[in-house]
N, C-alpha and C positions, 0 to 999 in steps of 0.2 A: 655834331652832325645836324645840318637844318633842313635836310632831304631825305627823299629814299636812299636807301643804299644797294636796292638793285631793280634792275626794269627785267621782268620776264616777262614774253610779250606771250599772248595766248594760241595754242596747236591752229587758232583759226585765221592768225596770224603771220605763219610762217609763208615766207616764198613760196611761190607753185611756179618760178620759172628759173632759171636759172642764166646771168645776165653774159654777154660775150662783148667783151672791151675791143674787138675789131671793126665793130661797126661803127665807134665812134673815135677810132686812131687816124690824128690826122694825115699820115702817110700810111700805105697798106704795108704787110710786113713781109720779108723777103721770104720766098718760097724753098722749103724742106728742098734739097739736091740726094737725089739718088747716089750710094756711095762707089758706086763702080763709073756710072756715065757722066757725073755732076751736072746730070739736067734736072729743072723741078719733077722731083715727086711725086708722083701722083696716086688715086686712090688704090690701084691696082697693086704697086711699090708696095703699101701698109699691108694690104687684105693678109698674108701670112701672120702677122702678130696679133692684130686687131679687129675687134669687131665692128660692122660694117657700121653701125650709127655710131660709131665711137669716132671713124673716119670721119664723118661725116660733118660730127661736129667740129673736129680740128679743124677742118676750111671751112665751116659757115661764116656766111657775113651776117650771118640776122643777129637782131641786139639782145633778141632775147628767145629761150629754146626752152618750152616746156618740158616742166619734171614729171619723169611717167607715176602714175598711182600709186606701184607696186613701191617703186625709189620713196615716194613722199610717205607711205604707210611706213615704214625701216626707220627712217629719217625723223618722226615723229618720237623714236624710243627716245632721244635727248637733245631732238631740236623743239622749237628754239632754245636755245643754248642764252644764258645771262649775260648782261650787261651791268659792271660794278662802278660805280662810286668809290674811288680809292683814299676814302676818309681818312686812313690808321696811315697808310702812307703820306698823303700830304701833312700831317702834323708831322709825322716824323721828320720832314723834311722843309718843317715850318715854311710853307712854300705859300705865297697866295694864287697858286697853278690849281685847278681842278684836274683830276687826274682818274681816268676811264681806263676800265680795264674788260676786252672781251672774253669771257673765260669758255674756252673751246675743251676742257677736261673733264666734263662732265660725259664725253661717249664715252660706251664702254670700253674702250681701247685707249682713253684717256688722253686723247687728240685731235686733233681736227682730221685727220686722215680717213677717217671713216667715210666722210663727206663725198670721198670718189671712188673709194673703194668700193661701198654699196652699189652708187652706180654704173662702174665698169664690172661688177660679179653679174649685175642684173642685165646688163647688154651682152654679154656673154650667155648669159644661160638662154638668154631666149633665143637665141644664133645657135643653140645646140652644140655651146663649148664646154666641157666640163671639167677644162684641167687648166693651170694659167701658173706660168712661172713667173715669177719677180724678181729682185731686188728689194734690200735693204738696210737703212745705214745704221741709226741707231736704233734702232728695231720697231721704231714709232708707227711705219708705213706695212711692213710684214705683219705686226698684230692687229693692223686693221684690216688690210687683206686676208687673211686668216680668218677673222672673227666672220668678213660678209662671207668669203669662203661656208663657213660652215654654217649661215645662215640661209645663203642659196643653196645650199648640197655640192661646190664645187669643189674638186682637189688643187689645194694650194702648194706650190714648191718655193722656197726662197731660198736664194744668195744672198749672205749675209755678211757686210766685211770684216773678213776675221777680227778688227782689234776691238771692233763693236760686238761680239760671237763672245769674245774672252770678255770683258769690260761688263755688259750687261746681260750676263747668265737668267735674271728672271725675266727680259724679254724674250727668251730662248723657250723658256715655258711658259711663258703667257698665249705664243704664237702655237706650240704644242696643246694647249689646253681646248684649244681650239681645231684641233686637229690637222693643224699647217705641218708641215717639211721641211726643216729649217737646218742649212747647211755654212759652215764657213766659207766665204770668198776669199783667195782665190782656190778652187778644190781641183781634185783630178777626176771631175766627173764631167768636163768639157777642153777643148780644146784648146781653149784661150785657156783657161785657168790651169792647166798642165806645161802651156807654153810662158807663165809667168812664172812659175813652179819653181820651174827646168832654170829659170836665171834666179830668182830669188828666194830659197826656201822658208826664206821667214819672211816674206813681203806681208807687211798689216792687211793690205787691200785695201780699194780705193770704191767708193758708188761704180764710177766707168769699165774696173775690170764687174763689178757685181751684172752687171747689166749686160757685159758682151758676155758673160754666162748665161745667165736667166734668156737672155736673146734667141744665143746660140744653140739651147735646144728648145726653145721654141719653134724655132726655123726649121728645125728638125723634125717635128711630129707633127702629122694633120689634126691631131686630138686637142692640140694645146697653142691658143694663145697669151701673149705676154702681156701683162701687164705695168704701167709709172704710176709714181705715186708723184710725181714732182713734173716741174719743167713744160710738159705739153699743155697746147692751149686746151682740149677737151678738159687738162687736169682740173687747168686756172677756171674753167668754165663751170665746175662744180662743185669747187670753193667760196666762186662769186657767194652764196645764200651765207657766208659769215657778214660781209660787209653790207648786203641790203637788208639783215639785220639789226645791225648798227646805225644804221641811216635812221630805223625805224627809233629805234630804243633810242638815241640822242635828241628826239622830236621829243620823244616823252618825258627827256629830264629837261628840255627847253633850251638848251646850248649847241652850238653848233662848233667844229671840232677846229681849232687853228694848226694842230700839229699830228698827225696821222704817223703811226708806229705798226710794224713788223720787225720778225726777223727774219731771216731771207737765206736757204741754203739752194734750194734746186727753182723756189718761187712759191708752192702752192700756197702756202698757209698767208705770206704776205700778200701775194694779187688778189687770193679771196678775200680777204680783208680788205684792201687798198683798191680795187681797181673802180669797185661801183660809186667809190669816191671819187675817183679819177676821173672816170664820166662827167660827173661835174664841175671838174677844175677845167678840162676841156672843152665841152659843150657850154658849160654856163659864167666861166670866166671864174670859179671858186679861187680864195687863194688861198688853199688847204696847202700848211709843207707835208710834203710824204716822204718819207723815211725809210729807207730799207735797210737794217743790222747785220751785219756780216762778222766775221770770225775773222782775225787779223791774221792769221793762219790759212783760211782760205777765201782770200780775197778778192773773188771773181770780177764784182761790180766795179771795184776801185782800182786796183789793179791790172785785172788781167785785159784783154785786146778782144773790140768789138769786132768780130772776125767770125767765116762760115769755119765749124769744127766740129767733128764730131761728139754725139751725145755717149759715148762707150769708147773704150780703150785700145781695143782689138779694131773698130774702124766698120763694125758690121751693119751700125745704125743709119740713117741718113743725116745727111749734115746741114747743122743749124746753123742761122747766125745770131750771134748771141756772144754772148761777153764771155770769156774762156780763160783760164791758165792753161789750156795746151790739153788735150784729153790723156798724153803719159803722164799727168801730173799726179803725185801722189801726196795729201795732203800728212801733216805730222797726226799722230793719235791724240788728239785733245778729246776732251770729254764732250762735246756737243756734236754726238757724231753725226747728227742729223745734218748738219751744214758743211759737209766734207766734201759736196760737188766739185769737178771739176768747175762745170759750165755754169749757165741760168738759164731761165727759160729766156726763149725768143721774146717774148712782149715784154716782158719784165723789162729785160736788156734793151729793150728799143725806146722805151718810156725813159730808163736813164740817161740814153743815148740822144734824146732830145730834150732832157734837161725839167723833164717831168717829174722826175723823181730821185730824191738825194741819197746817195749810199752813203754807209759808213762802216770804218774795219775798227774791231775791237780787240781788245784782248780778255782770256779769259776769266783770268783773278778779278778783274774789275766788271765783270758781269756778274761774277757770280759775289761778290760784294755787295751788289746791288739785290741779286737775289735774295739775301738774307736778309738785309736792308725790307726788303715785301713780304718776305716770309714772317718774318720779327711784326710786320703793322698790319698784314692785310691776313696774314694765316695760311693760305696756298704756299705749296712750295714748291717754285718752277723748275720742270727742265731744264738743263743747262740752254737748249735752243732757245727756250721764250727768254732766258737770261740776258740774251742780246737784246730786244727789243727795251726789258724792262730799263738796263744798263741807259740807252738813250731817254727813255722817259723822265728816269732819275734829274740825268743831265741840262733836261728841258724844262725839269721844273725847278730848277737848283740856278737855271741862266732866269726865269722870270725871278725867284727871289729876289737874285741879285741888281735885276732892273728894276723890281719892285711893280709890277704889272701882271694881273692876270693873265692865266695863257689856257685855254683847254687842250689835252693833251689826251690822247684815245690811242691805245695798243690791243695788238690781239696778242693774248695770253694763251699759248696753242697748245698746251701742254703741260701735265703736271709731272711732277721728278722724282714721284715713288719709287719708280725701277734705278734710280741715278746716283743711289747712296752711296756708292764706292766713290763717285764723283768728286761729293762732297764729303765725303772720309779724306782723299787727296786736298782739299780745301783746310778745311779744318787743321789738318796735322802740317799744315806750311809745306809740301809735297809738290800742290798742283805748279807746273811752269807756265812761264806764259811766252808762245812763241808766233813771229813773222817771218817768214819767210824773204830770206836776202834776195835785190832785185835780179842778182846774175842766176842766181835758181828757178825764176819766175822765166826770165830771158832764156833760158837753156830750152825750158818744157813749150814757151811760145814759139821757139824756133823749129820743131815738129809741127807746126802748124801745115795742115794739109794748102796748096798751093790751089786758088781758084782763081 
């Protein structure tokens, strides 16, 4: 070790804005279609789920949207959040790669999720909403919800997809400890989720039916708006403060980054990371590679069809365009259940879609290979979701080896994999599978694609 081995940058240090990658996308991005008229969207369309500057911020063009006080005081319990020097892993990997790692597990909900949850509890509460249903997949984005829930005094409900419900029972009580609601998707306490029922009684559940639940009674009650934890641009907008983070803490160890890592299921954890780096691959001609990690099981970026579809199952959402396997799709139960989205977010998808940023589909075993491989040098031990990102990091510094040239190599590590031991119980005992989905199954769920 000839350096620090971490940059914490000081509370007076932290973001006070928070950055929006639309003001500097070279094409503007296509407009949210109402689901009944397929005209754009507009803010009137939202007002039932969402709070009014939560709107607001979804269509802003400004580059950048001040953090209110109250968000930056909450935000302060474990931002800034560290910047590591991945020493024990590049020897392990006798690599002459520098290898950055942003550790987002230090919130209390041991995520990066917290980062908008706070925020969208606190646009709520001052809009005089005091109840907000959700979604969620593998319970990463419900116990951050939950926790600002019970930080601002608001009542949390969450759909949670059954096989992630059975799978990870301590995120069922973490999200309970907190005094959230937390229910199996698909249930019979809405209509879509009774009408999924009625054909599949042992359907796992999928993000898309979680959401046309959590939706569907939100649409229902003037008390309660919904809440995402993923996908929308307000999400990506409040994530941003990972990556102007990063920027900051990479000035401080004096390298500047060649290869940019996430892992990427609905977008947020990746674009906050990736996008205020992006800013400068496209304003200033950076030639940063960016990386988005996907799940070879649910292959949205790589696979699926850049197409207007909607963000829910049932069809109740408005429809994006954005990279999709089809919104009936329903992904197999692997263990990173955070990445089981049908879709992507819109920017995310549109930044691939012009060649901005490179996807890749993985498979499980060999993520979580890689996980041990960091757990074994570096001591954290990731969720299966950061598993993906780390999996190509691995890979990036095992290809400079190989070439025999330095590479710096920067990932956001979005999560730690305390709750995930059954996970890696399946790992361990040669158990875990590793699966892709055949193209005529991908083909089937594209061919529902709504006609625009």
């Amino acid at each position: 070790m000839t350096g620090p081995r971490k940059v914490i940058l000081d509370e007076k240090d932290l973001p006070r804005q928070w950055y929006n990658l639309m003001a500097d996308m070279p094409n503007p991005p296509a407009p949210p279609l109402h689901p009944l008229t397929r005209q754009p969207a507009g803010p009137a369309d939202l007002a039932p789920l969402f709070a009014e500057e939560l709107i607001k911020q979804e269509m802003s063009p400004d580059r950048w949207i001040d953090i209110p006080e109250e968000v930056f005081d909450i935000l302060k319990l474990w931002r800034p959040s560290p910047l590591y020097r991945a020493y024990g892993l590049e020897k392990a990997l006798d690599t002459p790669a520098h290898i950055y790692y942003k550790w987002e597990g230090v919130s209390p909900a041991g995520s990066h999720k917290p980062n908008t949850a706070i925020a969208q509890a606190y646009y709520n509460k001052k809009e005089g909403i005091n109840r907000i249903t959700t979604e969620t997949g593998a319970g990463q984005w419900g116990s951050a919800l939950a926790l600002a829930g019970s930080m601002l005094d608001i009542e949390i409900k969450i759909y949670m997809v059954r096989v992630s419900f059975d799978q990870k029972p301590y995120r069922k009580l973490m999200i309970e400890a907190w005094n959230g609601n937390v229910i199996p998707s698909p249930s019979m306490e809405t209509n879509a989720g009774r009408a999924i029922l009625a054909k599949d009684p042992d359907c796992p559940g999928s993000l898309g039916i979680a959401i046309s639940e959590a939706v569907e009674e939100a649409a229902s009650r003037d008390d309660t708006h919904y809440s995402l934890g993923s996908v929308l641009n307000h999400v990506l907008l409040h994530q941003s403060i990972i990556g102007l983070e990063t920027k900051r803490q990479m000035e401080i160890f004096g390298e500047k980054p060649d290869v940019l890592i996430g892992c990427h299921g609905g977008g947020s954890n990746f674009a906050g990371f990736a996008f205020p780096f992006l800013a400068d691959k496209i304003t200033k001609g950076e030639k940063y590679r960016i990386i988005a990690a996907e799940p070879a099981s649910c292959p949205s970026l790589t696979r699926g069809k850049y197409a207007y579809d909607f963000g829910d199952t049932a069809g109740m959402t408005p429809l994006m365009q954005m990279h999709t396997l089809g919104h009936d799709f329903i992904p197999p139960s692997i263990h990173a259940g955070g990445l089981r989205y049908h879709g992507a977010a819109p920017l995310v998808s549109q930044m691939v879609h012009e060649g901005y940023v490179d996807p890749v589909a993985l498979h499980q075993k060999g993520c979580f290979d890689a996980a041990i491989t960091f757990a074994r040098s570096e001591g954290f031990l990731p969720a299966p979701e950061s598993s993906h990102a780390i999996k190509v990091a691995v890979d990036q510094a095992l290809e400079a080896k190989k070439e025999g040239r330095q590479r710096n190599i920067v990932f956001n590590f979005s999560g730690h994999g305390h709750f995930d031991m059954a996970s890696y119980a399946k790992y361990f005992t040669g158990e875990m599978e590793d699966f892709a989905y055949p193209d005529e199954a991908i083909q089937r769920s594209l061919a529902g694609l709504p006609v625009i």
